[in-house]
Structures are given as C-alpha cells and as structure tokens.
Residue frames relative to the residue before (quaternion, step in Angstrom):
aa qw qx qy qz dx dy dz
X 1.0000 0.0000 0.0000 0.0000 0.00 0.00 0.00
X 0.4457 -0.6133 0.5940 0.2692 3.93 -1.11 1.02
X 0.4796 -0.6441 0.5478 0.2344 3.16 -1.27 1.20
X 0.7390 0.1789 0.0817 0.6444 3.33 1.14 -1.72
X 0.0298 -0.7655 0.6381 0.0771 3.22 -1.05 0.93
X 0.1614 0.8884 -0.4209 -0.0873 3.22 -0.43 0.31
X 0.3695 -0.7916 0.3691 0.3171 4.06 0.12 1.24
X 0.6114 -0.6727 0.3565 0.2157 3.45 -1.18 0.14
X 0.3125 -0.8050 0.4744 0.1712 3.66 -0.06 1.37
X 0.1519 -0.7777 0.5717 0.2127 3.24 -0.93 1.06
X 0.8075 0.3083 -0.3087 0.3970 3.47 1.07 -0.16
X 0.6100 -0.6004 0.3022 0.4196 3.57 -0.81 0.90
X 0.0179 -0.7686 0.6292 0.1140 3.64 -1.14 0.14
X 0.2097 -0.7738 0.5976 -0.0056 2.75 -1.75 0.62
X 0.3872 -0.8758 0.2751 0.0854 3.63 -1.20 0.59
X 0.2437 0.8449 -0.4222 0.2204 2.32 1.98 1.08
X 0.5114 -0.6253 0.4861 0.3334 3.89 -1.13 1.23
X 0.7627 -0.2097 0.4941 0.3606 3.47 -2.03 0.08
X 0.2896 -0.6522 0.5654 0.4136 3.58 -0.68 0.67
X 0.6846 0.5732 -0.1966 0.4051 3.93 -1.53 0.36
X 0.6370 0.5831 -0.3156 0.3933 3.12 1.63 -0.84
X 0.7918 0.3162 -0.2678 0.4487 3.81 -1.32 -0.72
X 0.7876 -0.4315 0.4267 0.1062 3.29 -0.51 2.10
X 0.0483 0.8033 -0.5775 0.1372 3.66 1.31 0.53
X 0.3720 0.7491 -0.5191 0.1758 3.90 -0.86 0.86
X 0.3997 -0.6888 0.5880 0.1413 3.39 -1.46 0.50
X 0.0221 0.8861 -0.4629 0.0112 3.29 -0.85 1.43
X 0.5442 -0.7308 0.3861 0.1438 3.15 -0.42 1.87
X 0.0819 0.7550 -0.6497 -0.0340 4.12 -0.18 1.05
X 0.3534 -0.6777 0.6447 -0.0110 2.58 -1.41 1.97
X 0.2124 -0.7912 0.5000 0.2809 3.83 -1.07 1.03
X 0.6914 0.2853 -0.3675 0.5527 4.03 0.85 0.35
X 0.3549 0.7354 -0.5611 0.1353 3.53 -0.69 0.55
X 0.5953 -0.7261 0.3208 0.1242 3.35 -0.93 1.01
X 0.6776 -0.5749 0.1650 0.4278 3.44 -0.26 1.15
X 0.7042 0.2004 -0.1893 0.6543 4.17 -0.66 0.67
X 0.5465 0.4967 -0.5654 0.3673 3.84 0.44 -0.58
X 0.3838 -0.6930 0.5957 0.1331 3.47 -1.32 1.10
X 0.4739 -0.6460 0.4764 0.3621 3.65 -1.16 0.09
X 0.7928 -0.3721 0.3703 0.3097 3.53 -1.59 0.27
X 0.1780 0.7243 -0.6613 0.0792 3.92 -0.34 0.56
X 0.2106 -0.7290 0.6464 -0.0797 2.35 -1.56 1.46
X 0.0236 0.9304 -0.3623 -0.0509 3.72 -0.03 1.08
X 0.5863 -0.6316 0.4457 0.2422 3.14 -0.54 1.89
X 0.4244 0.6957 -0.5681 0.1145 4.10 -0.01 1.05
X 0.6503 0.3784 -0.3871 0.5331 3.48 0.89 1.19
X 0.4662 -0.6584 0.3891 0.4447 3.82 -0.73 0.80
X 0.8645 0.1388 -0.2760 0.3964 3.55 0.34 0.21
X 0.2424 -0.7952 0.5499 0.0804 3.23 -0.75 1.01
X 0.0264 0.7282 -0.6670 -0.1554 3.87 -0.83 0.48
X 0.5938 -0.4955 0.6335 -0.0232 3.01 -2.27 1.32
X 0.8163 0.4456 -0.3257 0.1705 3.30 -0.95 0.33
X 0.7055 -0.6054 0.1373 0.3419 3.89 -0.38 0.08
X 0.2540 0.7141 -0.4613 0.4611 3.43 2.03 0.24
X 0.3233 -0.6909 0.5765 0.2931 3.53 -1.14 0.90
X 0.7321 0.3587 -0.4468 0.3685 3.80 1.03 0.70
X 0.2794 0.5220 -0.6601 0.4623 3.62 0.89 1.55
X 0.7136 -0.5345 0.4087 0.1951 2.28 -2.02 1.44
X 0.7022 0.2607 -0.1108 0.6532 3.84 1.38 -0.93
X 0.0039 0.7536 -0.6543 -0.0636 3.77 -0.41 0.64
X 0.1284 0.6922 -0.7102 -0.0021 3.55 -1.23 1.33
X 0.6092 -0.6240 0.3989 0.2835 3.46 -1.61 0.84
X 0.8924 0.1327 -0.1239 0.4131 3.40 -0.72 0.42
X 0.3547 0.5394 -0.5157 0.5634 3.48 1.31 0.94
X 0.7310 -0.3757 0.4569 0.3403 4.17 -1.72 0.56
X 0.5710 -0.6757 0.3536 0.3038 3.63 -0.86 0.33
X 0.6930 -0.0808 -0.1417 0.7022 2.73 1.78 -0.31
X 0.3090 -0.8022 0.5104 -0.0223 3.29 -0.49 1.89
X 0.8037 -0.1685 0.1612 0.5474 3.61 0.66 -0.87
X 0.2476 -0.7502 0.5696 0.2270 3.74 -1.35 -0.04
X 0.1115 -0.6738 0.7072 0.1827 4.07 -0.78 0.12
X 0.0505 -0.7237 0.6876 0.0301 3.04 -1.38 1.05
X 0.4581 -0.5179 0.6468 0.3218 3.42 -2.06 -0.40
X 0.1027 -0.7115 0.6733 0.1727 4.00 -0.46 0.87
X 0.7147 -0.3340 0.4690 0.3972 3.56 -1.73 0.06
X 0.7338 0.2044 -0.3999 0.5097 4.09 0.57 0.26
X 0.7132 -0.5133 0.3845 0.2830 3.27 0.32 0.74
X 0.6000 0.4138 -0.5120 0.4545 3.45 0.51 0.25
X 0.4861 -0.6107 0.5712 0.2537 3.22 -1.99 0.08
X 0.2563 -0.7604 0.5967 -0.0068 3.71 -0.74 1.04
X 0.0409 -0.7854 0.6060 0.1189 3.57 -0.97 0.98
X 0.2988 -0.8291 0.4596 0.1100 3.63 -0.42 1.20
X 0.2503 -0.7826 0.5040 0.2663 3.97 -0.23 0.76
X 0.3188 -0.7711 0.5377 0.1209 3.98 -0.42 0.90
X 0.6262 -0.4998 0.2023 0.5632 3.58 0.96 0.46
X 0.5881 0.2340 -0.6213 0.4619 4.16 0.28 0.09
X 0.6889 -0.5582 0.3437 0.3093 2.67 -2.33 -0.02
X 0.0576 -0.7792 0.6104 0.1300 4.01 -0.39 0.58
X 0.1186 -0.7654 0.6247 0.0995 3.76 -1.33 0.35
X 0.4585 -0.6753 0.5724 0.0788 3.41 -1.97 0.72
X 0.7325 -0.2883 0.2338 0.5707 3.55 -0.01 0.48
X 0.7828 -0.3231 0.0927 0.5237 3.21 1.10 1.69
X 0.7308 0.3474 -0.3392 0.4799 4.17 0.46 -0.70
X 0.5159 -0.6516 0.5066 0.2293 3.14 -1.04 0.93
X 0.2088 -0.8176 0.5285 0.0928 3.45 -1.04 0.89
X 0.3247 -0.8355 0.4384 0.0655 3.05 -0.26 1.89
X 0.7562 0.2347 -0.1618 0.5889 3.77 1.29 -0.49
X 0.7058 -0.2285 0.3700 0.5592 3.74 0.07 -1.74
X 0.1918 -0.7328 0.6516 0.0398 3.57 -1.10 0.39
X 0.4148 -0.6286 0.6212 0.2167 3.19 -1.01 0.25
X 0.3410 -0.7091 0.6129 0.0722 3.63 -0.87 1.27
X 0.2048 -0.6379 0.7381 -0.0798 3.89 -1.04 1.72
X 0.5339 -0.5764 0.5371 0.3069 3.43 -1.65 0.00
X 0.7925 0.2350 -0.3525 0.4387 3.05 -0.70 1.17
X 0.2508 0.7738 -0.4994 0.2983 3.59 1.71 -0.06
X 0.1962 -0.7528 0.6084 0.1572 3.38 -1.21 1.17
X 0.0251 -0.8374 0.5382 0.0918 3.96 -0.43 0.08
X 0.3681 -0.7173 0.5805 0.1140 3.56 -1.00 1.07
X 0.1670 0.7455 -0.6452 0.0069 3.42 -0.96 0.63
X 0.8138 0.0070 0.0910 0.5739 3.35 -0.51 0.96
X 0.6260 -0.5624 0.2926 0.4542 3.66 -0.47 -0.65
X 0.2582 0.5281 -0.6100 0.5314 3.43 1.17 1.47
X 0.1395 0.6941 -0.6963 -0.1182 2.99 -1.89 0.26
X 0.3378 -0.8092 0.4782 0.0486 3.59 -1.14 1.36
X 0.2290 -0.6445 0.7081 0.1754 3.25 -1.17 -0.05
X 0.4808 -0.5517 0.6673 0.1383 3.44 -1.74 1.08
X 0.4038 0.7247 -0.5410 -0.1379 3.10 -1.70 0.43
X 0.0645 -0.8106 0.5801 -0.0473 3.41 -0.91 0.69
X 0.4583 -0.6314 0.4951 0.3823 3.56 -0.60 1.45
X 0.6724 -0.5604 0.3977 0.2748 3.19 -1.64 1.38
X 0.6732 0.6209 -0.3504 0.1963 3.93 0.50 -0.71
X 0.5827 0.4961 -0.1794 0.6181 2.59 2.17 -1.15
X 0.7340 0.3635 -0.3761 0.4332 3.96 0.09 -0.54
X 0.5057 -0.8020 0.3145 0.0458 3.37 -1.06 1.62
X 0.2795 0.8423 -0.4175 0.1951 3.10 2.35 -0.32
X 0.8687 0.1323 -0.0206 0.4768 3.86 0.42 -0.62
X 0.4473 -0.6833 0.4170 0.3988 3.51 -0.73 1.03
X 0.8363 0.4228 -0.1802 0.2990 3.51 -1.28 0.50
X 0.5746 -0.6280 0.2574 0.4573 3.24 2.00 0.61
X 0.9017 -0.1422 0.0813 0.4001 3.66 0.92 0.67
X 0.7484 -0.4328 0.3153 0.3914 3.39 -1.24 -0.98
X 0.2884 0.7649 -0.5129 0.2621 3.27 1.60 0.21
X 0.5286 0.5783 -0.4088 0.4680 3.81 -1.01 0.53
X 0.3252 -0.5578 0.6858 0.3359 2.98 -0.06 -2.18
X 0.5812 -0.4896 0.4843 0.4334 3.60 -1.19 0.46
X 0.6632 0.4913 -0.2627 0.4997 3.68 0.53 -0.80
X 0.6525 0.6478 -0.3780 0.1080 3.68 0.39 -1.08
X 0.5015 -0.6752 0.3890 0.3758 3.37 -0.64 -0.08
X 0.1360 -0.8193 0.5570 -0.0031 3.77 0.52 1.07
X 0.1158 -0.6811 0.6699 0.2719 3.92 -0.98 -0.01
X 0.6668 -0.5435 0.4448 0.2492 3.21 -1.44 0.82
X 0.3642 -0.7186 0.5460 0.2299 3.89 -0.52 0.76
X 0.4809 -0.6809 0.4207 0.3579 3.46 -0.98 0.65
X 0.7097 -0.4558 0.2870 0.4540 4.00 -0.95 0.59
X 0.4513 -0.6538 0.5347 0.2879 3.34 -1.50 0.11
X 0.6966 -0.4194 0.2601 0.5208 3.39 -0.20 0.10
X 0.7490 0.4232 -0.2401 0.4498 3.32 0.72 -1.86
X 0.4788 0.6539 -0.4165 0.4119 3.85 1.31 -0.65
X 0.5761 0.6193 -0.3581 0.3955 4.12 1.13 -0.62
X 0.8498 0.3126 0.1383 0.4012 3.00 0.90 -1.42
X 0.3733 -0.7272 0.3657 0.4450 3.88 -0.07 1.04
X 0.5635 -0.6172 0.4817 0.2636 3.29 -1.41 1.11
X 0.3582 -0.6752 0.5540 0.3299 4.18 -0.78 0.96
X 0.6776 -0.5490 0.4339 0.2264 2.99 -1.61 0.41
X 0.5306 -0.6366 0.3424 0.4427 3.67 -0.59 0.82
C-alpha cells in the first residue's frame, strides 16, 4: 500500500494569498517598556496609510515631520513605503523614493524604528508561500500574476 499518493498536476499552481490578506501591520519597538506591556501596532486597514506627526496621519509619531512618509497597497499586492522628502531607512539604506515592505523589514523614521509584518502566506517575497525548502532549496518559480504580464500604471 502507497504511503503517499499523490496525482499529477497538469496545471501550474501557485500560493499567492487573497489580495489584503496576512494581518498586514507595523510594529512600533519601544526601548523602555514595562514587563507584559506589548508594543505599538499599527494595522495597515486602508490602502494608504500616512506617517508623520499631524494628529490627522493615519500613524502619528512624535518628533518625526508632519508628514514624514506614506505606506501603501499597489495593484500587486505588496505594500510600498514611499519617503516624502525627510530621511526614512530600510534595514539601514536610505530610501530615496519607495521600497517594497518584506516581513521582518525594519524602517527608521526619525528616531522610531518599526518592523513590517505580514503572515508569510500572504507576503510574496518567495515563490511558494515562503521559506519552505530552505534558503538553498530548490523552489520552482510560480507562474506570473496577471498584473506581472503587463506594465504596472502609475499611481
């Protein structure tokens, strides 16, 4: 008797999530904070998020430009942080236009620094929903998204 059986796919698949999906959020690391006290979350539940110290940004931190930066949703589903003219940084490189946000992405504003997250199924950083494999494994490449056919319009 087969332990595993498993039939033969004739069409390719892929694992890309619901657009919207994986709990998309920004978490705010705080460097005094009192035992059990959790950190800031900020959850990414509108396609555009503004950054900056106006008490009408979607994210209000102290001492950062009134408006410091924005995070959006583009048309592939990823999330994009856009610099608005102060300086903001990614795992250290300054970000002279927009980046794309990964899980675990650290970002500097001013003298905050955050952290991306988005449950791995949803974030598109690797083909097949993640690190499954290993860094080394042998992963096949997933077949394009639609918008991936066609040049992406302008925002």
């Amino acid at each position: 008797m087969t332990t595993f059986s498993r039939s033969a796919s004739s069409e390719p698949t892929t694992t890309h999530a619901d657009d919207r999906t994986g709990a998309p959020r920004l978490v705010v690391k705080l460097e005094d904070r009192w035992e059990g006290e959790g950190q800031p979350v900020f959850w990414l539940s509108s396609d555009l998020m503004i950054i900056g110290s106006d008490p009408v940004c979607d994210i209000v931190l102290p001492d950062v430009e009134r408006l410091h930066s924005v995070v959006y949703h583009d048309d592939r589903d990823e999330y994009v942080i856009d610099n608005c003219g102060p300086e903001i940084r990614v795992h250290g490189a300054v970000v002279e236009d927009s980046a794309i946000l990964r899980t675990g992405a650290r970002i500097d504003i001013g003298p905050h620094t955050l952290s991306f997250f988005r449950e791995e199924y949803a974030d598109h950083g690797r083909p097949f929903g993640g690190r499954e494999g290993g860094e080394i494994g042998h992963q096949r490449s997933q077949p394009p998204r639609p918008s991936d056919e066609e040049p992406a319009p302008g925002r």
